[in-house]
C-alpha positions in Angstrom: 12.9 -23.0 -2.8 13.2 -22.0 0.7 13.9 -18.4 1.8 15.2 -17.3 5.1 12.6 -15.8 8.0 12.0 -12.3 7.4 13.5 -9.6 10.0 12.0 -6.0 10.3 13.7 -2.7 12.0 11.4 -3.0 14.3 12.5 -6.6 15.9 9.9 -8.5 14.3 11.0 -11.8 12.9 8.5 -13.5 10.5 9.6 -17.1 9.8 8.3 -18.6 6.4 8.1 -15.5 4.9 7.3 -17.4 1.1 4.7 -19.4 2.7 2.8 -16.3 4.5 3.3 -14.9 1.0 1.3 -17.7 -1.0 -0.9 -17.9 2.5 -2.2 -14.4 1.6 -2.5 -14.8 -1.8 -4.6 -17.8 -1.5 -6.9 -16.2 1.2 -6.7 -11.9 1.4 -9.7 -11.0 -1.3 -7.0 -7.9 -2.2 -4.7 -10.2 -4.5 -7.5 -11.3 -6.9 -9.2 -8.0 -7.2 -6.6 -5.6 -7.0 -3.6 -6.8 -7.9 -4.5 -8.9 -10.9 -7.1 -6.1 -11.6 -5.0 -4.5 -15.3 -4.3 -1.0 -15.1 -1.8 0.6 -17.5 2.0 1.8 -17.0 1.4 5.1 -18.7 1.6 8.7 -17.7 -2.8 8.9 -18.0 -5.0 9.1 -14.8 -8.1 7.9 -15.9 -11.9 7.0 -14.3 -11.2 3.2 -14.7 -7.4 3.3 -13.1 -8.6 5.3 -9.9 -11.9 2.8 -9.6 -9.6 -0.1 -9.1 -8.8 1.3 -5.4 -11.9 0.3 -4.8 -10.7 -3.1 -4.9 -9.1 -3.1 -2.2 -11.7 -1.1 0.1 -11.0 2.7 -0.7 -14.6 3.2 -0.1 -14.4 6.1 -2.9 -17.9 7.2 -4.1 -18.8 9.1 -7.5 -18.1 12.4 -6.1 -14.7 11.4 -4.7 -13.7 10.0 -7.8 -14.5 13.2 -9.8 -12.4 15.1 -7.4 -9.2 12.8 -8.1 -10.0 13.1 -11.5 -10.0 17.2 -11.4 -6.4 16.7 -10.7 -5.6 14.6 -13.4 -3.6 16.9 -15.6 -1.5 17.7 -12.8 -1.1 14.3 -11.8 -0.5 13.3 -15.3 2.1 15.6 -15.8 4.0 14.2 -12.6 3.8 10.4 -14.0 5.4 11.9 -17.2 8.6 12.1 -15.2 8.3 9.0 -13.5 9.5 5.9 -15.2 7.2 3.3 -15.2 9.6 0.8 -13.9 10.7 3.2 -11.6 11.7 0.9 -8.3 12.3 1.7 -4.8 15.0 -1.5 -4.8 17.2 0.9 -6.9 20.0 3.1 -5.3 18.5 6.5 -3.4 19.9 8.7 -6.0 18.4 6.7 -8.8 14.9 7.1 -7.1 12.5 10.2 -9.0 12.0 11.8 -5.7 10.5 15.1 -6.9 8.7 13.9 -9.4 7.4 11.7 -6.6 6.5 14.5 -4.2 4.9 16.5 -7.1 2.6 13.5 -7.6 1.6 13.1 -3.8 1.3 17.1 -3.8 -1.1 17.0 -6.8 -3.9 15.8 -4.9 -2.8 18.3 -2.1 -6.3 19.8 0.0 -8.6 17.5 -1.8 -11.6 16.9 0.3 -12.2 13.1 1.5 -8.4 12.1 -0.3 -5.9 11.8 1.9 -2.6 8.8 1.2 -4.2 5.6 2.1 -6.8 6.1 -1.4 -4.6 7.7 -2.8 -1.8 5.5 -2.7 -4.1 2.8 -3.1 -4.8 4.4 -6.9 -1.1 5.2 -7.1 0.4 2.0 -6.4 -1.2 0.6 -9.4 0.2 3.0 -11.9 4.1 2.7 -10.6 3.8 -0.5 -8.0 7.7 -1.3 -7.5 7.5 2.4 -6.3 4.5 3.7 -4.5 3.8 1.8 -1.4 0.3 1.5 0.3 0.4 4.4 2.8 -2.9 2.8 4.8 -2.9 3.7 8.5 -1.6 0.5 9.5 1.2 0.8 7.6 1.6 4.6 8.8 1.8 3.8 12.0 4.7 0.8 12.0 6.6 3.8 9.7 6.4 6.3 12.5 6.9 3.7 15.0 10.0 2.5 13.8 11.4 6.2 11.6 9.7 8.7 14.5 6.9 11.2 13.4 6.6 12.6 9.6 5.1 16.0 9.2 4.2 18.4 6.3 2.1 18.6 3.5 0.7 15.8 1.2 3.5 15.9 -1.0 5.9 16.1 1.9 5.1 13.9 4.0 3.6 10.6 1.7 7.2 11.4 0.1 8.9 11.2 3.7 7.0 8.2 4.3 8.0 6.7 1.1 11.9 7.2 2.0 10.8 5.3 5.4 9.4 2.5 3.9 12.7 2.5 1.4 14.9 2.2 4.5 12.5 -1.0 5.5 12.8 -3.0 2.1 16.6 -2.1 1.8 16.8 -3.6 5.3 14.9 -6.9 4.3 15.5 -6.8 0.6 17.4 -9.9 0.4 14.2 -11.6 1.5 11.7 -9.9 -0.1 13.9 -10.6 -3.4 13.9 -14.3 -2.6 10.0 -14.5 -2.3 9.6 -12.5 -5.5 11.4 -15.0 -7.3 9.6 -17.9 -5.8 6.3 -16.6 -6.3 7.4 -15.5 -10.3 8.6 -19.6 -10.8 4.6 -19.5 -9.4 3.0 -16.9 -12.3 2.6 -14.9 -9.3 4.0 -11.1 -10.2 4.4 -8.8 -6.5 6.9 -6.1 -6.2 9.2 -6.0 -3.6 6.6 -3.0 -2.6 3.9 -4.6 -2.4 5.4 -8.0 -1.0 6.5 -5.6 2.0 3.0 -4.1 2.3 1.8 -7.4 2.5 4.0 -8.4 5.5 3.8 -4.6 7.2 -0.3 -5.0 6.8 -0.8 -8.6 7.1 1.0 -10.1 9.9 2.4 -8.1 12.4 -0.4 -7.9 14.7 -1.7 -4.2 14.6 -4.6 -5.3 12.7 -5.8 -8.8 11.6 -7.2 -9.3 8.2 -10.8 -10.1 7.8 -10.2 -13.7 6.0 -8.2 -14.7 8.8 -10.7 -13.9 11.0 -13.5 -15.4 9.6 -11.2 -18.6 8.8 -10.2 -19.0 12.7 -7.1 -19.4 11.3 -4.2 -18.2 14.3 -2.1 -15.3 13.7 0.8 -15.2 13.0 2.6 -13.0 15.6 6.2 -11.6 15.4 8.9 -11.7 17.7 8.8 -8.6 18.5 6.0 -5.9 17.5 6.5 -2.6 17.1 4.9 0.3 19.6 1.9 1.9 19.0 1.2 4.8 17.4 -0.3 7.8 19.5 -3.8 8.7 18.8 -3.1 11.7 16.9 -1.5 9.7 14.7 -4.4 7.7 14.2 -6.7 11.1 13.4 -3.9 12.5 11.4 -4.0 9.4 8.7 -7.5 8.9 8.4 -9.5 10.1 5.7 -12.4 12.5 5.6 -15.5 9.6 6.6 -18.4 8.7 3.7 -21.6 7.3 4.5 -21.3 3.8 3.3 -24.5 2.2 5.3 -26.8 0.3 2.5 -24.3 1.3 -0.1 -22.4 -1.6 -0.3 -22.6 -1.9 -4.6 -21.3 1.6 -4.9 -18.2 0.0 -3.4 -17.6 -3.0 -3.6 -16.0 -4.9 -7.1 -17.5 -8.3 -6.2 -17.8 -11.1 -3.8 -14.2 -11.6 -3.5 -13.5 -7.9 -2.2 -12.9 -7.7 1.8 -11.8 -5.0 4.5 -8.9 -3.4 4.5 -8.6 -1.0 7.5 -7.2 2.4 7.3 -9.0 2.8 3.6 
C-alpha cells in the first residue's frame, strides 16, 4: 500500500510518509514504551496512568506526580464528559471542546506542570484527541496559526483547535498510513501519527536515535519559521534536578529524549 507524500500548512512536503511512519516505529524508544505502554479509556486519573509520561521523557519526580494527582477529582470529573473515543478527525461541532478546556484548566497553576507533561499523561487517556503539546510541536503551531495566549485551559485548548486545522489539512494522508500501519498490528491515531511527523522530521529538533544511528534527516521542502525566544520560555516547564537520577525517570533501556518534556 503506497500513500501519497505528506503536505503541511507550513510548505513542508514529507515524501514516504508510511515509511517515516514504520521508520520511527522501528527506531524512536517512545513507541515501545509509551505507546504500547496500556493505560485505560476511563474517566479515572490514577498514579500508574500519569507514570506512563514518563515514558516518553516527562522527567516527572514523586512530588510532581503527587501534585497531578491532587487534581484528580477535578480532572476526573472533566474525562466524565469526554468520550473515550472522542476524535479530533470528527467534525468541529462534534469535538467536546469545553470539556476539553475544563481538563487542561484542571491542572491550571500547578507548580513544575505545564502542557508538554501534561499532555504527555493526557494523550494516553483520550489519544485520537489530545495531541502532544511539547515545545517542538508549540512552536511549528504558532509558526504556522500565530501566537496563542491565556490560561492553561485556554490556550492548550487553542492549541488543540490549531493542531485540528493541521490534521484536517493532511487527513487524507494521515488516514492512509493509519490503515497501513493497522494491516501491520500497529494502532496510532491520526493524533499521534501527526505528532510523530510535527516532532520527528521537520528539522526543528532531531531525535536522539537518529542521531546516534548517523542516519540523515529527513528535511522538508520547506520548514517552518522559528519561534521567538519568548516562546521558547513560555512553553517550558518549571526545571527538576535530574543529575544522577536517571532511575527515578527513566522506564528502561529502550526510553530516549524527547525535547520540550
Amino acid at each position: 500500500m503506497n500513500c501519497p507524500s505528506l503536505t503541511l500548512r507550513s510548505g513542508a512536503d514529507l515524501d514516504d510518509p508510511l515509511e517515516l511512519a514504520r521508520v520511527f516505529i522501528a527506531q524512536d524508544g517512545s513507541y515501545q514504551n509509551y505507546d504500547l505502554a496500556e493505560v485505560s479509556r476511563d474517566d479515572r486519573l490514577s498514579e500508574s496512568d500519569v507514570r506512563v509520561a514518563n515514558r516518553i521523557i516527562a522527567r516527572m519526580g514523586q512530588d510532581t506526580v503527587a501534585a497531578i494527582l491532587t487534581r484528580a477529582p477535578a480532572a476526573s470529573a472533566a474525562l466524565a464528559r469526554i468520550p473515550a473515543d472522542a476524535s479530533l478527525v470528527r467534525q468541529d461541532a462534534d469535538i467536546p471542546w469545553l470539556p476539553l478546556e475544563d481538563l487542561f484548566g484542571a491542572f491550571e497553576s500547578l507548580p513544575g506542570v505545564g502542557l508538554p507533561r501534561l499532555t504527555k499523561v493526557l494523550h494516553k487517556k483520550r489519544p485520537a484527541l489530545v495531541p502532544i503539546l511539547d515545545s517542538v510541536v508549540d512552536r511549528y503551531l504558532v509558526a504556522v496559526g500565530g501566537p496563542v495566549a491565556g490560561a492553561l485551559g485556554e490556550r492548550g485548548t487553542a492549541l488543540t483547535r490549531l493542531y485540528k486545522e493541521e490534521l484536517d489539512a493532511c487527513l487524507p494522508v494521515l488516514a492512509c498510513v493509519r490503515e497501513a500501519l493497522l494491516a501491520d498490528g500497529v494502532d496510532l491515531t491520526e493524533c499521534r501519527l501527526l505528532d510523530i511527523y510535527l516532532w520527528a522530521y521537520l528539522g526543528q529538533y532531531d531525535p536522539l536515535w537518529r542521531r546516534v544511528a548517523g542516519t540523515p534527516a529527513s528535511r522538508p521542502t520547506h520548514a517552518p519559521a522559528a519561534a521567538s525566544s519568548a516562546d521558547d520560555a513560555r512553553v517550558t516547564d518549571d526545571i527538576e534536578l535530574f543529575r544522577h537520577a536517571e532511575t527515578k525517570y527513566l522506564p528502561g533501556p529502550l526510553a530516549v529524549r524527547r525535547d520540550g518534556w
